[in-house]
C-alpha atoms as one frame of an Amber mdcrd trajectory, in Angstrom:
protein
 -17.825  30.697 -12.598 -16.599  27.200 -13.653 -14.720  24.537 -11.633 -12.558
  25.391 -15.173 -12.440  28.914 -15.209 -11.454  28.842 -11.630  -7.825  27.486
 -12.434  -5.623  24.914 -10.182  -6.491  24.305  -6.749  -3.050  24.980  -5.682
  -3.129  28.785  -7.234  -6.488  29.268  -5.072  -5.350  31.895  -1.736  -7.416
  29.995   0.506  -6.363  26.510   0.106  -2.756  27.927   0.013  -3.373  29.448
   3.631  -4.352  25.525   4.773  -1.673  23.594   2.784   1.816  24.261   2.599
   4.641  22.274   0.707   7.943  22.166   1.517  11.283  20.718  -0.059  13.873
  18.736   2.661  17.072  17.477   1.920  18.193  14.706   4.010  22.429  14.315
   3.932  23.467  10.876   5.727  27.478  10.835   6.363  28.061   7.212   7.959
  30.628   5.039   9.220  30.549   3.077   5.523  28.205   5.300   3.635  27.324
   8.742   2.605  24.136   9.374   0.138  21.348  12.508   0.099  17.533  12.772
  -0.512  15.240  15.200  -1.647  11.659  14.922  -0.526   8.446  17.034  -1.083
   6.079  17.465   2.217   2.879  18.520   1.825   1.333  19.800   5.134  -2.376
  20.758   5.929  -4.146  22.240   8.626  -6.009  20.609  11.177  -8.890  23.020
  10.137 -11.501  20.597  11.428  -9.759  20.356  14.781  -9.990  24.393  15.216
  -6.687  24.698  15.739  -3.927  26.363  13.600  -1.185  22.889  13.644  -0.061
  21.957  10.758   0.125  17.945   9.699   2.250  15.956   7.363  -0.626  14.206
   4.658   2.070  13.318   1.940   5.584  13.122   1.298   7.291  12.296  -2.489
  10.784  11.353  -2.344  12.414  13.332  -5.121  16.004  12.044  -5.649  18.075
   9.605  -4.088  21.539   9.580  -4.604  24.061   6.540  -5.027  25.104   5.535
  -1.661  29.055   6.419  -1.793  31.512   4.986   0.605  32.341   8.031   3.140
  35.758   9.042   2.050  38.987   8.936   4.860  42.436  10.219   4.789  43.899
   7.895   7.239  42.859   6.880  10.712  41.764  10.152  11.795  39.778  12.433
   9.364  37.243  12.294   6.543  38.409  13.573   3.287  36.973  16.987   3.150
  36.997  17.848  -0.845  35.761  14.191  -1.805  33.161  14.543   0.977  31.683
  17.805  -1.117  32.447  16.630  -4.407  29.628  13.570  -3.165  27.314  16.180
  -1.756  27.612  18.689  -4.702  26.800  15.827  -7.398  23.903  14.663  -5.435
  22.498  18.248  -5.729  23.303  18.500  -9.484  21.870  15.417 -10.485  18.446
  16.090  -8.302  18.777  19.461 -10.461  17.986  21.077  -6.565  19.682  24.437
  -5.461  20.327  24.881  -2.206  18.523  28.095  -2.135  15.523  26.102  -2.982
  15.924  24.168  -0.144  12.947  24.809   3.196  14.506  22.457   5.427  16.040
  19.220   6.130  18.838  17.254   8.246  22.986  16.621   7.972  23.923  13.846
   9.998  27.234  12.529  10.696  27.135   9.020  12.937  28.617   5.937  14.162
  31.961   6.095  13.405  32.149   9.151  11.048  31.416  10.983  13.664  34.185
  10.229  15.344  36.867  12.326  13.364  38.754  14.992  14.328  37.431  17.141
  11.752  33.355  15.805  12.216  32.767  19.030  13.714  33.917  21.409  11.434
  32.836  19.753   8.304  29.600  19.339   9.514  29.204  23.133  10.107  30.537
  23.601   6.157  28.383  21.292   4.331  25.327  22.547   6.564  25.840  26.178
   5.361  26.985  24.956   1.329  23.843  22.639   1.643  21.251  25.302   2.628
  20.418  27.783   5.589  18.127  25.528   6.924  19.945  22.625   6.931  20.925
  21.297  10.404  24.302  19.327  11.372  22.972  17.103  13.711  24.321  14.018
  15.491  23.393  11.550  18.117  22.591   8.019  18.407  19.163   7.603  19.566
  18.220  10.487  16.847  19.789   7.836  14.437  17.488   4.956  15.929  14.321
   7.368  15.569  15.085   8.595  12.218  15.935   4.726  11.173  12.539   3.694
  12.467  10.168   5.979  10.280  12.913   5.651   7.580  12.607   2.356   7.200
   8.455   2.334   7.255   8.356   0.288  10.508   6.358   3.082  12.101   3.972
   3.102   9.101   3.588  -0.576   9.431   3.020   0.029  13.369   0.718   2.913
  13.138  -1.234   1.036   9.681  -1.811  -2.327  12.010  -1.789  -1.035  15.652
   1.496  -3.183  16.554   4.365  -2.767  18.827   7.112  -3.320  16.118  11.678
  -3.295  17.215  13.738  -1.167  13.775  16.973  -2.929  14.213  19.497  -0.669
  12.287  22.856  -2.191  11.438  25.204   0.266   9.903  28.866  -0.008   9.685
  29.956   1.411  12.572  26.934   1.548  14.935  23.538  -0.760  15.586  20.432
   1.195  16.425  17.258  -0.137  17.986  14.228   1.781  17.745  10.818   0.542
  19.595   7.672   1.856  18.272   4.172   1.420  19.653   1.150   2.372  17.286
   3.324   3.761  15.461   5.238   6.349  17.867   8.817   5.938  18.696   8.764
   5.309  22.689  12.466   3.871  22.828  15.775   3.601  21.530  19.004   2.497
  22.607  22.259   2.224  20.338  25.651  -0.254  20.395  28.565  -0.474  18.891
  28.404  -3.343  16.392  28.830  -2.345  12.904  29.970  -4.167   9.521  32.499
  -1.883   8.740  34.638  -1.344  11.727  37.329  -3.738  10.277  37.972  -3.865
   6.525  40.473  -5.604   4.840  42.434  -5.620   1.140  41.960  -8.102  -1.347
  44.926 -10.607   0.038  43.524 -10.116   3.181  45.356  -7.536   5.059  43.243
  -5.179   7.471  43.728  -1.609   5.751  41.362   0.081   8.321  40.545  -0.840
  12.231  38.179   0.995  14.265  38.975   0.783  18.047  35.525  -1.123  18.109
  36.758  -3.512  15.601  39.885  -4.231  17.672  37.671  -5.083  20.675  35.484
  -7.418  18.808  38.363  -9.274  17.644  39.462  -9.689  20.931  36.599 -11.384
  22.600  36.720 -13.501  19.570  39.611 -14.732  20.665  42.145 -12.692  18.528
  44.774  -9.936  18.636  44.469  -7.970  15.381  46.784  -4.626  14.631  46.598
  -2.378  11.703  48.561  -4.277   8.964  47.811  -7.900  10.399  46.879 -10.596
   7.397  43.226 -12.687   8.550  41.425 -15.467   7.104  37.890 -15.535   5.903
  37.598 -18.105   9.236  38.843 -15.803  11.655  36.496 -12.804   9.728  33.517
 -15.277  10.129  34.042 -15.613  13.781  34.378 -12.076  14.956  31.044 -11.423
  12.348  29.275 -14.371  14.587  30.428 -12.628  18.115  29.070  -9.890  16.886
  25.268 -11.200  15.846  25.095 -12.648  18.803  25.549  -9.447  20.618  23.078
  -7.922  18.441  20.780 -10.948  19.831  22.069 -10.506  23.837  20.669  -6.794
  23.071  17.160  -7.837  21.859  16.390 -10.241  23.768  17.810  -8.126  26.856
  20.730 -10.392  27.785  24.049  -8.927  29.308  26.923  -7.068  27.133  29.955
  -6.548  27.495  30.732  -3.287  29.327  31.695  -0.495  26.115  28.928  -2.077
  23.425  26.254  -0.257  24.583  26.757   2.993  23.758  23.394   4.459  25.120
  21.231   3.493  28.028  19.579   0.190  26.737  16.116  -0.160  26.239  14.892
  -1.536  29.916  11.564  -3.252  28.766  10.950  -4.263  25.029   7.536  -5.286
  26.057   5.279  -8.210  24.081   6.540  -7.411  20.349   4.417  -8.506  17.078
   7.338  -8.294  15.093  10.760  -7.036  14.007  12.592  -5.498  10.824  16.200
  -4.909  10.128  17.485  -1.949   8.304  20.703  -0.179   7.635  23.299  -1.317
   5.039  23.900  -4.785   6.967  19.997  -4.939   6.608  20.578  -5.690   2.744
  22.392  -9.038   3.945  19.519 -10.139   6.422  17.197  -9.749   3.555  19.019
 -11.235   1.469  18.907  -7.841  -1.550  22.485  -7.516  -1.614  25.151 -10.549
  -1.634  28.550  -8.413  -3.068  31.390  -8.144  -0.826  33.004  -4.887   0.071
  36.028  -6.418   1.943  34.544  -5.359   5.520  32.203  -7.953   8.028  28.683
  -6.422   6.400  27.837  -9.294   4.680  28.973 -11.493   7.183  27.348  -9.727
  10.001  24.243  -9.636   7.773  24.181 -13.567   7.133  25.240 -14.470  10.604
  22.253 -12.392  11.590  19.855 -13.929   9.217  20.866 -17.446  10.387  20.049
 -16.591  14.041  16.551 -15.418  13.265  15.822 -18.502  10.952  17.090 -20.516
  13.921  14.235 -18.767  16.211  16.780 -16.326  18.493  14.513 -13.317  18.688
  11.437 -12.651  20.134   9.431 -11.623  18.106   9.102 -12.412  13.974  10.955
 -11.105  11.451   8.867  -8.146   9.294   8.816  -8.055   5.154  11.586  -5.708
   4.359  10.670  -1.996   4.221  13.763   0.603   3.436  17.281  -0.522   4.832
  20.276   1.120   3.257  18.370   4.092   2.832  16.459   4.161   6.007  17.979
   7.133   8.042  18.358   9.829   5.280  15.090   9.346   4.719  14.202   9.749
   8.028  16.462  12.513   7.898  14.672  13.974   5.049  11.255  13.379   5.503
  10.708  13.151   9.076  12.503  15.607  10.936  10.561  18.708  10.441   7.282
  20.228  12.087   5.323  23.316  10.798   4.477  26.603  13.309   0.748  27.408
  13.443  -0.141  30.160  11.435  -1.236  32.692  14.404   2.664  33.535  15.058
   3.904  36.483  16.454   6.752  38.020  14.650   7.905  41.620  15.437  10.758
  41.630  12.400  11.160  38.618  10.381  14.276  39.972   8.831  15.853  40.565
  12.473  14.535  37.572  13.352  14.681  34.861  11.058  16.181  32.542   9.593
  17.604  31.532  12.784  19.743  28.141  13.419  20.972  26.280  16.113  18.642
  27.413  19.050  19.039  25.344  21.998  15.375  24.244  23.317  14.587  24.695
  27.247  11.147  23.474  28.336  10.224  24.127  31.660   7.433  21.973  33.833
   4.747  23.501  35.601   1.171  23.208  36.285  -1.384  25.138  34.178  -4.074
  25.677  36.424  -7.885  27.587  36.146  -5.917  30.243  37.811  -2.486  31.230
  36.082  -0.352  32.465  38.855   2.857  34.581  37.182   5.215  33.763  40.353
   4.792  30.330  39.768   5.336  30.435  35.784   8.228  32.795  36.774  10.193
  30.412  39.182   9.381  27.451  36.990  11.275  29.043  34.535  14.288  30.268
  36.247  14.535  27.110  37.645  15.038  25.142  34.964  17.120  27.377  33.178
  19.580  27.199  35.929  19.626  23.515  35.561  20.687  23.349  32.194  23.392
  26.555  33.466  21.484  28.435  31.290  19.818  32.024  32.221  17.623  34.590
  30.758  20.774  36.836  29.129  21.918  33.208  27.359  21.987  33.411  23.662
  20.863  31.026  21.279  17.862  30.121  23.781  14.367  28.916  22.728  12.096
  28.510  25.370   9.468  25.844  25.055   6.747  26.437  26.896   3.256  24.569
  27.237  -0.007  26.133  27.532  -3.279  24.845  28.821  -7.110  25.555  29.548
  -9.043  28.449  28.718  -7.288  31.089  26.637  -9.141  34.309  28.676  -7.372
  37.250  28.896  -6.659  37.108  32.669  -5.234  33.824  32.357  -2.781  35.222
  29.195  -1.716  38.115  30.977  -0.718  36.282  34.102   1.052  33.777  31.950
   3.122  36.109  29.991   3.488  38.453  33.276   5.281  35.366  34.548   7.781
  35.342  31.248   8.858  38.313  31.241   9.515  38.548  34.853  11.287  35.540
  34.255  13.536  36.818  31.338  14.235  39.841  32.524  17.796  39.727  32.105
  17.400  38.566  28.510  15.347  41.694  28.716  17.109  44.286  29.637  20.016
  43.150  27.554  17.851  43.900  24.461  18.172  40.294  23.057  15.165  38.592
  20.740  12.693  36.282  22.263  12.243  33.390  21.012   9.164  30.923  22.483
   7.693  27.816  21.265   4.361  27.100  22.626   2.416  23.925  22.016  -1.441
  25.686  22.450  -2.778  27.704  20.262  -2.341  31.274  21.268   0.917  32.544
  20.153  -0.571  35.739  18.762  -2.386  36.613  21.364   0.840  36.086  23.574
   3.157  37.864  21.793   0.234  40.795  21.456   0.274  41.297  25.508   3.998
  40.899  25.883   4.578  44.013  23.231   1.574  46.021  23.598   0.857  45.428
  27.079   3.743  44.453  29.177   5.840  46.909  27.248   8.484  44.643  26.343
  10.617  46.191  23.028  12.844  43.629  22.239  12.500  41.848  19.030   9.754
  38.802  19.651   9.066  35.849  17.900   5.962  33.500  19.351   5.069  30.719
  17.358   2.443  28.030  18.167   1.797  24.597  17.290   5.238  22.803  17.695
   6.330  20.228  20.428   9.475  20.410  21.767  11.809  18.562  24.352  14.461
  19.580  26.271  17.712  18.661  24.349  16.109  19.522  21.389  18.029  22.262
  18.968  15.487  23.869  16.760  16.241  25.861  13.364  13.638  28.404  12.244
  13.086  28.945   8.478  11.924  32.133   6.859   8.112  32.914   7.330   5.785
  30.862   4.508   3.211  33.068   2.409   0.207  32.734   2.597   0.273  30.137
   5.292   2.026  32.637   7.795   3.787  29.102   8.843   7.341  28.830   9.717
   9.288  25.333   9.181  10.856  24.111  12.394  13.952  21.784  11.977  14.000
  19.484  15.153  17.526  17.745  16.071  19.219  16.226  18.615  22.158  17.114
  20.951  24.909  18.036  18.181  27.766  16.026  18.373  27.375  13.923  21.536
  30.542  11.978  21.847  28.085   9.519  23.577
C-alpha cells in the first residue's frame, strides 16, 4: 500500500496512541483588564525514553480576544453580567463551544481579586466556560504563568540564560526568575498602573487602598473625589518605578508592597524583560492614555533602565499585555501516562478541584510498607487533612526497580495508610510521577482487595499546594489532561 492510499497521519491508530491534541482556553480577569485565548497543544510521547509521559512539542494560539477593561460596580464588586457578556463574545467570535473545550485556566488577580464577589463569580464563569476549566488565583502562579507567557522562558531555555519576567499589571507587579528556562522563583508587590484612575478634568473616580498608600509616601493625601494634577500623577508613577527598582535590585520596601516572600537571591542575570499591560509603555508599543498611572509607570520605568538602574539588560520585547492568559492557556496543563488505572471513568471522572498532598519519603532497594504508611499519615495530618478527607489527591513518587515485591510493599503501605478513606467507600485518587500506575492500581484491586472506586495515573508532577482537575479519559491515547493551579483564592 501507498504512503497515498494510507490516508492522513493523524487518522493512523498508532500515531494517535503517541500524540494527543488538546484545546485550552485561557480566561485572564485583572485589576485593568480582562481578555481570553484559545490554544491548540499537541503532545507526544516520550516513546524513545520508554516511558509512557507525555510532552508539549507545539502549541497554536487560536483566538485572542480584545483586551476589555474588567467591569466594576463601585468600590466593591465586579459587574457580574458585563463580566459574561466579555467572556461569552470571546467564545463566539473564536467560534469555540465550551463543550469543546479539554482544559485550560480562569484567573482572577491583583486587584480583581479582591472583590467581594471574586469568589463566586469565579466558580460561575469556570462552570459556563467548560468542566475543565479551573478558577484559580494566586500571585506567584501569576509570576509563573507571566514568565512562559511572555516567551522569557523560551528565550532562557533557547540560549541557556538566567533571564528576571518583570510583570506590571494594574494592580499587581510580578517577578518571575527563570534559569535554563525553568521557573525557580517568584515573588509579587503591589505596584500597579491602575490602582488610581482619574476622569477627564482630573478627578480620581476609582482608588485602590494601594493607590492611597502610594500617594502617601509621595507626599500626598488623596480621597475618593479629590481633583490631581498631571505633576502630582507623575510623582506617585516615579515612587512607584523606583520601588519596582528597590525590588530588583534587592533594596528595602516599604513594609505592605511586597505581597509575597521576595525573591532572596536573583543571582548573576543575562538579562531582563517587562511584560504586563504597563509592559506596552516600557517598550514603547502603546503611548494612549487610559486616565490611570500605566503609562506613566511604564515611562518612568523605561527612563530608569535607559539610565542603567537594573542589573542586568533589558531583553527585545516578547508578549506583554497578553502574557499571563497565555500562560494561562498554554502552559498550565500536563498529560497522564497512558498506563492509568481507572476502575469507572464515569464514577470517576471528570473530577475538579482536588487538593494535591505529596508526601516525602525515601524509596529504597527495599520498600518497607510501615514506612510508606507513616510517611503518609504524617503529612496528611500536617495539612489537617486525613484519609476520610474528600477532594484529596495524593501525590506520590516512585523510584527504582518496578519488581513485584517492591509494588506490593509500596501499595501495602497506601492502603494501610488510607484506610479510613477506605472503609468509608470513597474513590482513590493517586498521582504518581514513575511509570507504573497500572501495575499499582492492578495490586491494590486484585490483590489487596480494596473495592472502592480507583483512579492511578502516572506521569504527572505535582507539589503540595497544588489543586489538580482531571479531564475525561482521551481515546486512543488512554491519557487524561491534568489542569495544575495554585492555592485558589489566597488573600495573600
Amino acid at each position: 500500500m501507498s504512503e497515498e492510499d494510507a490516508g492522513p497521519i493523524e487518522l493512523n491508530p498508532i500515531w494517535q496512541q503517541d500524540n494527543v491534541t488538546l484545546r485550552s482556553v485561557g480566561v485572564d480577569i485583572g485589576s485593568s483588564g480582562t481578555q481570553v485565548a484559545f490554544s491548540r497543544l499537541h503532545l507526544r510521547r516520550i516513546g524513545e525514553d520508554l516511558t509512557s509521559r507525555y510532552t508539549v512539542i507545539h502549541r497554536e494560539t487560536l483566538y485572542q480576544s480584545p483586551v476589555a477593561l474588567t467591569p466594576y460596580t463601585g468600590e466593591h464588586a465586579i459587574d457580574a453580567a458585563r463580566l459574561a457578556g466579555i467572556v461569552g463574545d470571546a467564545y463566539h467570535a473564536a467560534r469555540q463551544h465550551p463543550d469543546g473545550i479539554d482544559t485550560g485556566m480562569l484567573i482572577l488577580t491583583g486587584e480583581a481579586l479582591r472583590r467581594e464577589n471574586a469568589a463566586r463569580l469565579a466558580d460561575l464563569l469556570s462552570g459556563y466556560c467548560g468542566e475543565l476549566v479551573c478558577a484559580s488565583a494566586g500571585h506567584n502562579m501569576e509570576a509563573m504563568l507571566a514568565a512562559y507567557g511572555s516567551g522569557a522562558a523560551r528565550v532562557s531555555h533557547d540560549n541557556g540564560t538566567r533571564i528576571l519576567n518583570i510583570d506590571i499589571g494594574g494592580g499587581t507587579t510580578k517577578l518571575g526568575l527563570i534559569a535554563g528556562g525553568r521557573v525557580v522563583a517568584t515573588a509579587a508587590l503591589h505596584v500597579g498602573g491602575r490602582l488610581q484612575v482619574v476622569d477627564d478634568d482630573g478627578r480620581i473616580t476609582r482608588l485602590e487602598p494601594a493607590g492611597r498608600g502610594h500617594a502617601s509616601r509621595a507626599g500626598f493625601s488623596w480621597s475618593l473625589g479629590d481633583t490631581v494634577t498631571p505633576s502630582e500623577l507623575d510623582r506617585v508613577a516615579i515612587d512607584m518605578a523606583d520601588a519596582i527598582v528597590a525590588a530588583v535590585t534587592q533594596r528595602p520596601l516599604p513594609d505592605g508592597l511586597f505581597l509575597t516572600e521576595p525573591i532572596r537571591d536573583l543571582g548573576p542575570l543575562d538579562g531582563v524583560m517587562f511584560s504586563g499591560g504597563v509592559g506596552e509603555y516600557v517598550y514603547g508599543r502603546e503611548d494612549r492614555d487610559f486616565n490611570d498611572l500605566g503609562r506613566r509607570l511604564g515611562k518612568s520605568v523605561r527612563a530608569r533602565v535607559d539610565a542603567g538602574a537594573l542589573p542586568a539588560p533589558m531583553l527585545a520585547a516578547g508578549e506583554c499585555i497578553r502574557a499571563t492568559v497565555l500562560g494561562a492557556s498554554e502552559y498550565s496543563v500536563q498529560l497522564s501516562g497512558n498506563t492509568s488505572y481507572i476502575s469507572d471513568p464515569d464514577a470517576l471522572l471528570p473530577r475538579r478541584n482536588l487538593q494535591v498532598v505529596r508526601p516525602e519519603y525515601t524509596m529504597d532497594k527495599q520498600v518497607d510498607p510501615d514506612e510508606i504508611a507513616t510517611a503518609i499519615r504524617r503529612h496528611l495530618a500536617g495539612f489537617d487533612a486525613d484519609g476520610a478527607t474528600p477532594d484529596l489527591a495524593l501525590a506520590i513518587e516512585w523510584a527504582g526497580e518496578p519488581s513485584h515485591d517492591r509494588l506490593f510493599g509500596f501499595a501495602q503501605g497506601i492502603a494501610c495508610a488510607l484506610r479510613e478513606r477506605i472503609d468509608a467507600c470513597l474513590p482513590l485518587y493517586l498521582v504518581l510521577d514513575g511509570d507504573v500506575a497500572m501495575t499499582l492500581g492492578s495490586i491494590l484491586r486484585e490483590e489487596l482487595g480494596v473495592a472502592n472506586e480507583l483512579l492511578v495515573i502516572d506521569g504527572v508532577r505535582l507539589l503540595d499546594f497544588d489543586y489538580i482537575d482531571i479531564g475525561s479519559i482521551r481515546e486512543p491515547s488512554r491519557t487524561v489532561p491534568v489542569t495544575i493551579k495554585s492555592l485558589v483564592f489566597n488573600h495573600g
